[in-house]
C-alpha positions as CSV (number, residue, x, y, z in Angstrom):
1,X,185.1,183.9,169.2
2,X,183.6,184.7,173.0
3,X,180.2,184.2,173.2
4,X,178.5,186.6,176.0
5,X,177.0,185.3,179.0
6,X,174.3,187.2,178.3
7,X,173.7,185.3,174.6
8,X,174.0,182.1,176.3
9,X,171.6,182.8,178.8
10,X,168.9,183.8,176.0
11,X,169.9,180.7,173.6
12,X,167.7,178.4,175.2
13,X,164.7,180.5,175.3
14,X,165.5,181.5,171.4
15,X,165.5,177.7,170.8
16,X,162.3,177.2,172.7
17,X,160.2,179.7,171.1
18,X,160.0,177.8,167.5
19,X,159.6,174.4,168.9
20,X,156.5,175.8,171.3
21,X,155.3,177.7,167.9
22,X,155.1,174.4,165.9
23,X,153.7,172.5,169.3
24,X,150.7,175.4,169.2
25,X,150.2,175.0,165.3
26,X,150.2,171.6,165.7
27,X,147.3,171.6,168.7
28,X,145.4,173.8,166.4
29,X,145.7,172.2,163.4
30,X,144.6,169.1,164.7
31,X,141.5,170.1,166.3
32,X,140.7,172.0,162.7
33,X,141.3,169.1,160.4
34,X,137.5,167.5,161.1
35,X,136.2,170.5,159.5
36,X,138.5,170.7,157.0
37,X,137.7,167.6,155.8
38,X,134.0,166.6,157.0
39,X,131.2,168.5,155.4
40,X,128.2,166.5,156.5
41,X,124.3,168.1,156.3
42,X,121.8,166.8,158.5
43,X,118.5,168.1,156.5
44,X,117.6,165.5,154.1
45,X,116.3,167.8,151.4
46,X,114.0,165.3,148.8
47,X,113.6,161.7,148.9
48,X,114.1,158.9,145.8
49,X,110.0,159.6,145.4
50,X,111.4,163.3,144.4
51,X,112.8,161.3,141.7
52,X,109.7,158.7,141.0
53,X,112.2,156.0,142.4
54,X,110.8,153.5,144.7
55,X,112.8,152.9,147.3
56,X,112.6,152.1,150.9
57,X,114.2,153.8,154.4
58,X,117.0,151.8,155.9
59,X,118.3,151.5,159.1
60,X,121.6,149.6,159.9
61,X,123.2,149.1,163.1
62,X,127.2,148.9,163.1
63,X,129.5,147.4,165.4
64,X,129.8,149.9,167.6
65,X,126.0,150.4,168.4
66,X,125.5,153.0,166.0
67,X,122.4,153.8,163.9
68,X,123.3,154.6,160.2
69,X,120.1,155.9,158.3
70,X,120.2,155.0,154.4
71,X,117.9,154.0,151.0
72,X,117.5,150.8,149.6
73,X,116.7,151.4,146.3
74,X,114.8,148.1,144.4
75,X,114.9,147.6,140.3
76,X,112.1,145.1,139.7
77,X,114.2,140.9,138.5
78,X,117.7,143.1,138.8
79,X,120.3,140.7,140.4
80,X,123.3,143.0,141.2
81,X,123.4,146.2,143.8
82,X,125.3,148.7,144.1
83,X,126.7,149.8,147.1
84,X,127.2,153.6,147.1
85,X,129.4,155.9,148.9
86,X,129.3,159.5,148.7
87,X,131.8,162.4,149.0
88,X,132.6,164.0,151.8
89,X,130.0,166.9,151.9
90,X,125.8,167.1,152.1
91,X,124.3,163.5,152.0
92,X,122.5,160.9,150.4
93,X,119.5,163.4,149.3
94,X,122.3,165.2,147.1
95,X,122.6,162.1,145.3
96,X,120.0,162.4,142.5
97,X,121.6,162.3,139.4
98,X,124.0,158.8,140.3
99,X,120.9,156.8,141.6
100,X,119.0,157.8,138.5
101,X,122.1,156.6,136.6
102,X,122.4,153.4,138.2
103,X,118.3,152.9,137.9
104,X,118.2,153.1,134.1
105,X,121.2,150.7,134.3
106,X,118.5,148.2,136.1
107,X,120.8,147.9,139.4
108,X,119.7,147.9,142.5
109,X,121.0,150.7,144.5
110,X,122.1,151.0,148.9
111,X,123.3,154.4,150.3
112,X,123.8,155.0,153.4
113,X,124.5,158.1,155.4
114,X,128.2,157.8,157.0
115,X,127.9,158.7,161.2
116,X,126.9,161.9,161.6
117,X,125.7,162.7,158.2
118,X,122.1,163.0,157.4
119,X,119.7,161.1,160.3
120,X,122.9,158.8,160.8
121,X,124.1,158.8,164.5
122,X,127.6,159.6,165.8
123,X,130.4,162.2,164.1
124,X,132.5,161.9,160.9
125,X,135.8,159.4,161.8
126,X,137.9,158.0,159.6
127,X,137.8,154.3,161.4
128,X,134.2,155.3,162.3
129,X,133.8,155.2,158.1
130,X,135.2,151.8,157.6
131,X,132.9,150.3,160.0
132,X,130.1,152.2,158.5
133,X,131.1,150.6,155.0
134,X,131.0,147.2,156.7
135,X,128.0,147.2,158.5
136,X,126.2,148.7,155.0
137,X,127.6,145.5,153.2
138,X,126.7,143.5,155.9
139,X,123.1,144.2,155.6
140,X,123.2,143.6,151.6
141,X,124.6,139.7,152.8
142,X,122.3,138.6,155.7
143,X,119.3,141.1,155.3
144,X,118.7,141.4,151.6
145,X,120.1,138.3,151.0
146,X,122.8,139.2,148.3
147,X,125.6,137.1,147.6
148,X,129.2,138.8,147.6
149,X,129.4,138.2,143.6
150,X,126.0,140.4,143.7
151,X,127.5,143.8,145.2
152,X,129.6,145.9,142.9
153,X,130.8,148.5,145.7
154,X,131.3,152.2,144.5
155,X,132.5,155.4,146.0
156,X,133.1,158.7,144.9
157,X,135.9,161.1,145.7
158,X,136.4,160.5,149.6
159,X,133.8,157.5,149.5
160,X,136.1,156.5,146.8
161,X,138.4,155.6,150.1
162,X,136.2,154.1,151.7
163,X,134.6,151.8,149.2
164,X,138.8,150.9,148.5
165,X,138.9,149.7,152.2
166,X,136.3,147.6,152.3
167,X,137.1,145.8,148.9
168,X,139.9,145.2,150.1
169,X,138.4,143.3,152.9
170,X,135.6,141.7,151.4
171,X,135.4,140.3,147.5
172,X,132.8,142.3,146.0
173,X,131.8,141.5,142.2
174,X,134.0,144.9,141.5
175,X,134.8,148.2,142.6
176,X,134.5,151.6,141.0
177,X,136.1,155.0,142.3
178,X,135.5,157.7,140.9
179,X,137.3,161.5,141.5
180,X,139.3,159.8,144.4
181,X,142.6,160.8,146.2
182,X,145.4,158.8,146.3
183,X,145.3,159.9,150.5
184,X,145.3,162.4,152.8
185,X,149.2,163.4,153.2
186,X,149.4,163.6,149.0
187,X,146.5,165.6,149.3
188,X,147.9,168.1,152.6
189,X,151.4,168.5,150.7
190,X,149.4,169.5,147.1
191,X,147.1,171.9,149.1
192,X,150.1,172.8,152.2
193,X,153.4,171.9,150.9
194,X,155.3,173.2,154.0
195,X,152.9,173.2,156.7
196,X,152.1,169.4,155.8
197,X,155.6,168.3,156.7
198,X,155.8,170.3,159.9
199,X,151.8,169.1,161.6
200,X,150.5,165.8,162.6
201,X,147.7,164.8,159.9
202,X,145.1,162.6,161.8
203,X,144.1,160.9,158.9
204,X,145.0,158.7,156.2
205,X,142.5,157.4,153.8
206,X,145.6,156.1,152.1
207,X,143.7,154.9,149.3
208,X,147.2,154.2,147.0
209,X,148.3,151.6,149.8
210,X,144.5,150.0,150.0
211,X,144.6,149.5,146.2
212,X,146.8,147.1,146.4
213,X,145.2,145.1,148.6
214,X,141.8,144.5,146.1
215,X,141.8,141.7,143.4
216,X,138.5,142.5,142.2
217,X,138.2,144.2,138.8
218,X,138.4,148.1,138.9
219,X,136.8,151.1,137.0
220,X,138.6,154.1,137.9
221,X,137.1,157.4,136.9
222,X,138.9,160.9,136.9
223,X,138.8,164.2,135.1
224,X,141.8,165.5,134.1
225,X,140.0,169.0,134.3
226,X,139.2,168.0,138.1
227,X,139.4,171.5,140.0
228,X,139.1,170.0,143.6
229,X,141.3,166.6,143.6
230,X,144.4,166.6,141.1
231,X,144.1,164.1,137.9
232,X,147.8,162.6,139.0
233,X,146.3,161.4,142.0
234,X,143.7,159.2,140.5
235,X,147.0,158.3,138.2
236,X,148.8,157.3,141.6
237,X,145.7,155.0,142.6
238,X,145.5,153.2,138.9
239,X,149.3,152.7,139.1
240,X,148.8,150.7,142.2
241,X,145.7,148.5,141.4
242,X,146.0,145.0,140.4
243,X,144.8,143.9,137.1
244,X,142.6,143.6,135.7
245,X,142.1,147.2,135.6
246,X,140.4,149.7,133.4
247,X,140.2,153.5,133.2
248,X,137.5,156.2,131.8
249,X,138.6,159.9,131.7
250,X,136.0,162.0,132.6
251,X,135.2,165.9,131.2
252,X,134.4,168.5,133.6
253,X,135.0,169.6,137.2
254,X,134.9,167.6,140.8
255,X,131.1,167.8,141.0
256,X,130.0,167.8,137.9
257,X,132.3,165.7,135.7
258,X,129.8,162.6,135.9
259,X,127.4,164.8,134.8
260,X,129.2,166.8,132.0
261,X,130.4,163.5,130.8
262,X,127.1,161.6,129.8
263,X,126.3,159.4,128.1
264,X,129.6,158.1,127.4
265,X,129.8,157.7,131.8
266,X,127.3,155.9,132.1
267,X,128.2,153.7,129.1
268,X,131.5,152.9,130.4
269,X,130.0,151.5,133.2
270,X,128.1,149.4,131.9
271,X,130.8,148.0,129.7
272,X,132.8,147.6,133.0
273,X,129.8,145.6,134.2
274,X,129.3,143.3,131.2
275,X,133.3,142.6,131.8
276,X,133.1,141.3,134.8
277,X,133.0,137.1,134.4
């Protein structure tokens, strides 16, 4: 078979026009991806007096001179804290319902604002995160004066990420995640299964890999019914802890499955807790 001159001529700029395509999607995709997955809100909307909780304002420097704005919420003789990390969207005034919850279950109670949420300096990173989670834990150890076996870290959905990482750096008295992801790509290829294998995705929050780094005791929390992050994703993260381990199927949506699932959530918390040597 005689290929043209002409067809040979145009082969290379045939060939080009897919690869420059994908390069272009690419470009664009990565410059999208913050907002796709960073929904911080600067307002704070009520304060922990909204919710006749004492509490006091907290600011907390991190490595990289940032300021991170956050509420140190005191339970009069109560010996353990909770370290708090929310989801990926408002801020800590959106936070209500869990700090009540972890009041009437007479812990002590420190959110902080991740960088560029809420009155927190800087914008939404995924290393940026990490060092936030440090420098929060840092400030239970040498400013409040809590020993490591006092801090039972917790994050939900993408704070359930970040409270992984740092637990598996640090040896908290245990770690609870709750609606969590088991990372970014098995996240991309639920929600873009051909797109995700063609772009570069920025970031990881590979929280499946971290898991396996903590050997503190573990609460994992999901919803089947979870209409934002898949059930079998939570299933991927359990699969991958250490032991000991433990499990509580919530009811209800990504928001409100916490809520929908009372009192039995905030009862298996508490058994978690009393578990813990």
């Amino acid at each position: 078979m005689i290929v043209s001159n002409v067809v040979l001529k145009r082969l290379p700029r045939i060939l080009l026009t897919p690869v420059i395509g994908l390069l272009l999607l690419n470009a664009w995709l990565y410059l999208q991806q913050p907002r796709m997955l960073f929904y911080p809100y600067a307002d704070l909307e009520v304060t922990p007096a909204s919710w006749n909780l004492a509490y006091e304002d907290v600011d907390i420097t991190t490595t990289d001179k940032l300021k991170l704005h956050g509420w140190f919420l005191p339970v009069k003789g109560a010996k353990h804290v909770v370290l708090f990390f929310h989801g990926n969207a408002g801020n800590i005034s959106h936070r209500g319902e869990s700090l009540e919850i972890f009041n009437r279950l007479g812990l002590n109670v420190l959110i902080v604002d991740y960088r560029g949420y809420g009155k927190s300096e800087g914008s939404a990173s995924e290393q940026g995160f990490y060092r936030d989670a440090k420098a929060a834990w840092e400030y239970l150890i040498e400013k409040k004066g809590f020993q490591a076996n006092d801090i039972i870290v917790f994050g939900r959905s993408l704070g359930g990420a970040v409270a992984t990482q740092l637990a598996s750096q640090v040896q908290p008295r245990g770690l609870i995640i709750e609606s969590t992801f088991s990372s970014v790509k098995d996240m991309a290829r639920i929600m873009m299964p051909l797109i995700s294998r063609l772009v570069y995705l920025r970031y990881e929050f590979d929280t499946e890999t971290l898991i396996s780094k903590v050997k503190v005791p573990l609460l994992l929390m999901h919803s089947p019914d979870d209409d934002v992050i898949p059930y079998s994703l939570g299933v991927k993260i359990f699969e991958a802890a250490n032991s000991p381990k433990y499990s509580y199927e919530l009811s209800g949506s990504h928001n409100n499955g916490f809520v929908k699932s009372q009192p039995e959530y905030e009862q298996a918390i508490e058994t978690f807790l009393n578990y813990i040597p």
